[in-house]
N, C-alpha and C positions, 0 to 999 in steps of 0.2 A: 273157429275158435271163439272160447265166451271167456273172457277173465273178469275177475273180482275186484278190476282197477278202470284207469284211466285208459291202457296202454292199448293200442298202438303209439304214443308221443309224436300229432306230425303236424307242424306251423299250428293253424288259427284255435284247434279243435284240441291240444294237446293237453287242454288240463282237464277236457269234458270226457265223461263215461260214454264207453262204446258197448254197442251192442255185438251180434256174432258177426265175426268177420273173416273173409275169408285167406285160405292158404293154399299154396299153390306151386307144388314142387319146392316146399320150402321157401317160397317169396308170399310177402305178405301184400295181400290185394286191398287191402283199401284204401291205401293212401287219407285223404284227406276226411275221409266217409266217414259217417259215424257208426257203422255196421247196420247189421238189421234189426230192429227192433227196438227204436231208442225215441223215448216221448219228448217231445216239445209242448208247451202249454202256451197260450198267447192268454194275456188278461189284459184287458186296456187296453190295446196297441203293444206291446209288450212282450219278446219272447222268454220264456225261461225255460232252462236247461236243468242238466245234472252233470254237477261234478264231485258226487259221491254217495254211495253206492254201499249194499251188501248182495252177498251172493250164497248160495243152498244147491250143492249138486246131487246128485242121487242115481243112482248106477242099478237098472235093474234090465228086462229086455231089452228096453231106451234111456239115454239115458236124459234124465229132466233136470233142467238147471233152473233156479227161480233166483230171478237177480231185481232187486228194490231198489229202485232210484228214485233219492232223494230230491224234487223238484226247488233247487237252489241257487241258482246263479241266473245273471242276466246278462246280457250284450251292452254295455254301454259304448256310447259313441259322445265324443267332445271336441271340440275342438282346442288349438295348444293354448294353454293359459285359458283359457275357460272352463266354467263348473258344468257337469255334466247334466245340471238341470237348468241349464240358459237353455233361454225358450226358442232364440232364435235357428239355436247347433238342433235341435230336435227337430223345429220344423223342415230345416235346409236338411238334415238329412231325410228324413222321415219322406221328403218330398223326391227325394234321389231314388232312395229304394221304389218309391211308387211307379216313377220314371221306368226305373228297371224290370223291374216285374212287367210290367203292360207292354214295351216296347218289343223288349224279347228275340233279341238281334245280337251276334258275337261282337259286332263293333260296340255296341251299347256298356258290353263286362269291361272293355280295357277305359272305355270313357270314364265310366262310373269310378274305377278304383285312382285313375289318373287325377279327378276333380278332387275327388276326398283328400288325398297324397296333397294336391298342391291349395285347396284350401285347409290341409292340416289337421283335418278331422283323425283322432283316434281311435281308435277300438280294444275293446279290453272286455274280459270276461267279471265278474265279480260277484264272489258269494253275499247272496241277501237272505232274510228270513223265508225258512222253508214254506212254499205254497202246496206244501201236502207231498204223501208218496205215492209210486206209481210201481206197484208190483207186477213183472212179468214172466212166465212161466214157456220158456222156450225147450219143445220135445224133439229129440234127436235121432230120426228112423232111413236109415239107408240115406237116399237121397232128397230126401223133404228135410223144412224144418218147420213144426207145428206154434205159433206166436201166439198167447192170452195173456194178454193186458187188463188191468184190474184201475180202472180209475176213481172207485166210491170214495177213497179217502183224502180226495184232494180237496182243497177249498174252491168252493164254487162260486161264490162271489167276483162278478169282475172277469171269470172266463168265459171265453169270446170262443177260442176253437181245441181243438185237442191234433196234436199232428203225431203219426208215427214214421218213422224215417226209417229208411232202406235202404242205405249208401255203400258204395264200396269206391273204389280208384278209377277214375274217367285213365288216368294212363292207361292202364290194361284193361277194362271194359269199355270199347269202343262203339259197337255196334248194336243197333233199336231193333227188337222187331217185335208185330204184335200181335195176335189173330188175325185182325179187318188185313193184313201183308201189308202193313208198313213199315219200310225199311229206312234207315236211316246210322248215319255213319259221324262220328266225331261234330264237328262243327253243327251241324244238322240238327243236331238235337239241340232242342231252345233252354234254357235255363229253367224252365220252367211252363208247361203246359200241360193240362188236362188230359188226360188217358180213357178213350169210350170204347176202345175194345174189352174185348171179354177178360182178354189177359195181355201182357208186354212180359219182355225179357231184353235185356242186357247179356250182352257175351264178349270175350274177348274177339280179338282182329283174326286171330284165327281158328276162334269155334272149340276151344278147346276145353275154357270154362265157361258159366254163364249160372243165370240167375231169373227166374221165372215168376210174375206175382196176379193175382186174378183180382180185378174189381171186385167189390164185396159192397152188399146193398148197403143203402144206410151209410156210404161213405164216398167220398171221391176222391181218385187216384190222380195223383202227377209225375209225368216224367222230368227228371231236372237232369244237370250236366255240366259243369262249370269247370275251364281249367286256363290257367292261365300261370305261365314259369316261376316256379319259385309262388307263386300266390295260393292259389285253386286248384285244387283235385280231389273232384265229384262227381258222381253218376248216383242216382239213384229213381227208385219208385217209390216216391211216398204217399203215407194215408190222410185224407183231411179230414176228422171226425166230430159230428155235433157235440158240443158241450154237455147236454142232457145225458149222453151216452155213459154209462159206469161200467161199460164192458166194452171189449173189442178182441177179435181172433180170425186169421188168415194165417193161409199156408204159401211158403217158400220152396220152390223146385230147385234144386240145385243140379246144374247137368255139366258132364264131365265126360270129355272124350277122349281114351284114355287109349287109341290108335294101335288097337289090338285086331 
């Protein structure tokens, strides 16, 4: 499902635009994910998001949704009674996430959010002046979903990378697998690592749903995973793509076993 809003509403991600996400006997899969097909821009160091949106559907053999997101909000992190541009709340965190990213370890996700929690650091989304939009053209055919992202009109100055994200609910998609037959199950999967097979997929625990995505040249692929009670719930395969780049398109397999 593609909506014209914010909504699934669920904890950190609740007020940012989601891409397509998935349904599932009536239970909605993505939990903390941002669906498929939802840009990140980093400038500086810096990631920016979207949390507001228009949308264009169109019902013909397929049908084609084109949903524009407005690149507008940012992640800030502070600490309590400090301004969220003290140099030293940037570095100490900026240096946590570094931490995190490279170590890449389940014990590392409960460390990290416990240290923040008791040095006090917050987090908070907030709308800043738009760094341009990102119009995306999602085609709807059987069991594919066809993704063109259009980045010409975003400001270039200051971007560093372009990311597309592919997320839906680590509760219910559990299991990794990839071409090269690697297999891997809940914990297993690291927060974040590079993808060199040809293709990976994400499925539920009992193969029932699942999600298919293929390296594509010109870019590189990561599998991420994070879940942790009440905090965290993610799975996804995301795209990391040069700045240069004013285009991007990949296709999504959706597979469904429907125990007939």
């Amino acid at each position: 499902m593609l909506r014209s809003n914010a909504r699934p509403h669920c904890d950190h991600t609740s007020c940012l635009q989601k891409g397509v996400t998935l349904i599932h006997r009536d239970i909605e899969l993505s939990g903390e994910g941002t669906g498929f097909g939802v840009p990140v821009l980093r400038y500086l160091g810096r990631d920016y998001f979207s949390s507001s949106s228009t949308m264009q559907t169109f019902h013909r053999r397929k049908t084609i949704a084109t949903k524009t997101y407005a690149i507008d909000t940012v992640l800030e992190r502070n600490l309590k009674g400090a301004k969220p541009t003290n140099k030293m709340t940037r570095n100490l965190v900026r240096r946590l996430e570094q931490l995190y990213q490279t170590h890449g370890s389940w014990t590392w996700l409960a460390l990290k959010k416990s240290l923040l929690e008791t040095l006090g650091v917050q987090t908070s989304f907030v709308r800043v002046k738009p760094m341009g939009i990102v119009p995306i053209v999602y085609r709807f055919e059987r069991s594919r979903i066809s993704v063109k992202a259009d980045f010409s009109s975003l400001k270039r100055d200051g971007l560093e990378r372009i990311f597309l994200l592919n997320e839906q609910s680590s509760t219910h998609f559990r299991k990794y697998h990839d071409s090269d037959g690697t297999i891997l199950f809940d914990k297993k999967i690291d927060p974040w690592e590079k993808v060199h097979a040809d293709w990976a997929s994400f499925s539920t625990g009992t193969g029932d749903v699942g999600f298919r995505l293929w390296n594509v040249k010109d870019a590189l692929m990561h599998r991420g995973r994070e879940f942790l009670r009440d905090t965290f719930d993610w799975i996804g395969l995301d795209y990391e793509i040069s700045p240069e780049e004013t285009s991007f398109e990949y296709d999504i397999e959706i597979t469904e076993d429907t125990g007939q």
